[in-house]
C-alpha positions as CSV (number, residue, x, y, z in Angstrom):
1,X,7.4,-9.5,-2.3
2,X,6.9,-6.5,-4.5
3,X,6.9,-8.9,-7.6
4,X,3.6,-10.6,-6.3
5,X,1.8,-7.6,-6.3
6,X,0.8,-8.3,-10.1
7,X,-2.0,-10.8,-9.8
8,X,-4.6,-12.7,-11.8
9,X,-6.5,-9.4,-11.8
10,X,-6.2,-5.8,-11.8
11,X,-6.4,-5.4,-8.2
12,X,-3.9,-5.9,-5.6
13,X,-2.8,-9.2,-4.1
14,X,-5.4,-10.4,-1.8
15,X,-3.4,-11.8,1.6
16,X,-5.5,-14.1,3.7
17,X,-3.3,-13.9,7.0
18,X,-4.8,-16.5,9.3
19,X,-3.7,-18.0,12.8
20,X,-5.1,-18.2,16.1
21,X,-4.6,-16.5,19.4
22,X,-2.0,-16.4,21.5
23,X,1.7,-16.9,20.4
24,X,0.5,-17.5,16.7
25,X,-1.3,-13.8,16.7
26,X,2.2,-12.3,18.3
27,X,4.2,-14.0,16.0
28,X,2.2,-13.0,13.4
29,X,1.5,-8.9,13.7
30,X,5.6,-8.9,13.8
31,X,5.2,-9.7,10.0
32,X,2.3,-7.4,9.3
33,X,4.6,-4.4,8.2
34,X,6.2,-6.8,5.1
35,X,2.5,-7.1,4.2
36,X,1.6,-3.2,4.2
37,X,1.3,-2.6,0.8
38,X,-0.9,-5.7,-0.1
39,X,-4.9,-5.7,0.4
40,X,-5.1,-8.0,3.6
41,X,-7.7,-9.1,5.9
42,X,-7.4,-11.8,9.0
43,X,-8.7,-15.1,9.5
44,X,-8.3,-16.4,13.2
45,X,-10.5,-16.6,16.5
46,X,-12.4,-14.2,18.4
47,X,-10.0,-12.9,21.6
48,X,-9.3,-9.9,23.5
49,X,-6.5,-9.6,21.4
50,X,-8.1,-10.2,18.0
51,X,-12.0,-8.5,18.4
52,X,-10.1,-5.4,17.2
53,X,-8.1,-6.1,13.8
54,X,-9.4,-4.2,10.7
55,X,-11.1,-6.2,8.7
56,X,-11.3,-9.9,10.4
57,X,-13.3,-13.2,10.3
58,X,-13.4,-14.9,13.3
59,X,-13.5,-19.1,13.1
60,X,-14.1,-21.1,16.0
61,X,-11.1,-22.2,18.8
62,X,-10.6,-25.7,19.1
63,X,-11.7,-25.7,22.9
64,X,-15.2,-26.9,21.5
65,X,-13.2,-30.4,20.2
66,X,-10.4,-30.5,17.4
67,X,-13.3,-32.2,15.5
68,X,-16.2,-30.0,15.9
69,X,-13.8,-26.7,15.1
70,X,-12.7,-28.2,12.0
71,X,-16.3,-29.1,10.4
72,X,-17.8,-25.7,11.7
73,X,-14.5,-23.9,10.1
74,X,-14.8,-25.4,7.3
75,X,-18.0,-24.1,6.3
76,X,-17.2,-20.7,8.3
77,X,-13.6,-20.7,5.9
78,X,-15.6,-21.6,2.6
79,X,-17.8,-18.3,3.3
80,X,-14.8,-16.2,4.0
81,X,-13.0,-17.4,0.8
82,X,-15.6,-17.3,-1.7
83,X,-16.4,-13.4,-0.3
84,X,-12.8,-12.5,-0.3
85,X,-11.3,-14.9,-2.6
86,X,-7.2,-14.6,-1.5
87,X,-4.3,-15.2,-3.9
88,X,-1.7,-16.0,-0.6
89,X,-2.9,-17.5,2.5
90,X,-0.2,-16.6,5.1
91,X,-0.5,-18.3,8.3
92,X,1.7,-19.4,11.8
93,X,-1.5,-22.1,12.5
94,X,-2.8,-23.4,14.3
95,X,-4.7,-26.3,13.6
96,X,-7.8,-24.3,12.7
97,X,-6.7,-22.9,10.0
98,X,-6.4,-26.4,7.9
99,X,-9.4,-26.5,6.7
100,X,-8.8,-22.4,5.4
101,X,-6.0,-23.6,3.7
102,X,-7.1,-26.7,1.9
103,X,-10.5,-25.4,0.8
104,X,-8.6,-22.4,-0.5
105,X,-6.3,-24.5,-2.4
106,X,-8.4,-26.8,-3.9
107,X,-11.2,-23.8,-4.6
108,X,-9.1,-21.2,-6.2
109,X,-5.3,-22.7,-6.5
110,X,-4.6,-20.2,-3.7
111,X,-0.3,-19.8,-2.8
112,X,-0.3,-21.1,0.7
113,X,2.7,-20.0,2.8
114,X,3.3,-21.6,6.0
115,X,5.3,-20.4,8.6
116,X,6.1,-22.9,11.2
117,X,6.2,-21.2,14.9
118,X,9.3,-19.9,16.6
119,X,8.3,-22.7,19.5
120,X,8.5,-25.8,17.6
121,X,12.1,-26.6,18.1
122,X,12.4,-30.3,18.4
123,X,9.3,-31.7,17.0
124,X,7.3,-30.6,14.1
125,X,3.1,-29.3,14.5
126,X,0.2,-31.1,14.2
127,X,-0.8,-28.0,11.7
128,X,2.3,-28.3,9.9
129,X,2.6,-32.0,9.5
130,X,-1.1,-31.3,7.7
131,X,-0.8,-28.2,5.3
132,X,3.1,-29.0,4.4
133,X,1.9,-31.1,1.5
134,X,-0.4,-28.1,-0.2
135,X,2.0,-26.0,0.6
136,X,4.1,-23.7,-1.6
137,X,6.8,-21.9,0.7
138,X,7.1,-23.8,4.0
139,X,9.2,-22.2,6.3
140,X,10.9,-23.4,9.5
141,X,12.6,-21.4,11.6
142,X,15.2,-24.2,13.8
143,X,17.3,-26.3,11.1
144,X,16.4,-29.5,13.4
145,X,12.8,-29.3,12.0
146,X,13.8,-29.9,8.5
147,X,14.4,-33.6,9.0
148,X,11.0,-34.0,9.9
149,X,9.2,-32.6,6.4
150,X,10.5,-32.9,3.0
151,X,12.7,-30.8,0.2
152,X,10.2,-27.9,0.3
153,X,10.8,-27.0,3.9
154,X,13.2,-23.9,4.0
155,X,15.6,-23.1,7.1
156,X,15.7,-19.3,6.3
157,X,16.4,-18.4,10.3
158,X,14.4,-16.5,12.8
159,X,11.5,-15.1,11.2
160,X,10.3,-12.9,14.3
């Protein structure tokens, strides 16, 4: 990762590190060392967990309707990204975090990097089924979930 700390500016590479509460947030502090050196800030939900991560935008969960999260995040994301304006957006999902990474993508070209959960085994998620096509490194972490995306899904192992 050291190379991608030259970016379109002068400044260090902007991570966006986004995911919601719960198994996603474990998985994805176990990372947070390998990101040390980059500027970072979070994206995810408000939780006793989350409320207090440096440097954090909360979205809204998904118990207020899969529907209703994902038009109130999208504007809520579209704020976040034109203040902070990531190169990466680094995320475990879940699904509130789509619209993040497609407004982000289409906005600014952003390098999204999805890393499916440790859980998902047998069957692929509803958040990975829908950012694997923007995606540029998509990473599962059981070889029996490659089947179910397409040549850009890497096996590299277990992540965590």
């Amino acid at each position: 990762m050291k190379s991608l700390t030259k970016t379109r500016s002068k400044h260090r590479l902007r991570v966006c590190v986004a995911f919601s509460s719960g198994g996603h947030y474990m998985e994805t502090m176990q990372l947070m060392d390998t990101l040390k050196e980059f500027d970072t800030f979070y994206v995810t939900v408000f939780a006793p967990t989350t409320r207090d991560l440096p440097k954090t935008y909360y979205l809204k969960d998904s118990a207020i309707g899969v529907l209703r999260s994902m038009i109130l995040n999208s504007f809520i994301s579209l704020k976040v990204i034109l203040k902070e304006k990531p190169h990466v957006v680094l995320t475990t999902g879940a699904e509130i975090v789509i619209p993040l990474c497609y407004l982000c993508k289409i906005l600014f070209r952003t390098k999204i990097i999805f890393l499916e959960t440790f859980a998902r085994i047998t069957s692929p998620s509803f958040t990975g089924k829908m950012v694997y096509p923007i995606a540029d490194l998509f990473i599962v972490q059981w070889p029996s979930l490659l089947k179910f995306y397409g040549a850009k899904a890497k096996y590299i192992g277990r992540v965590f």
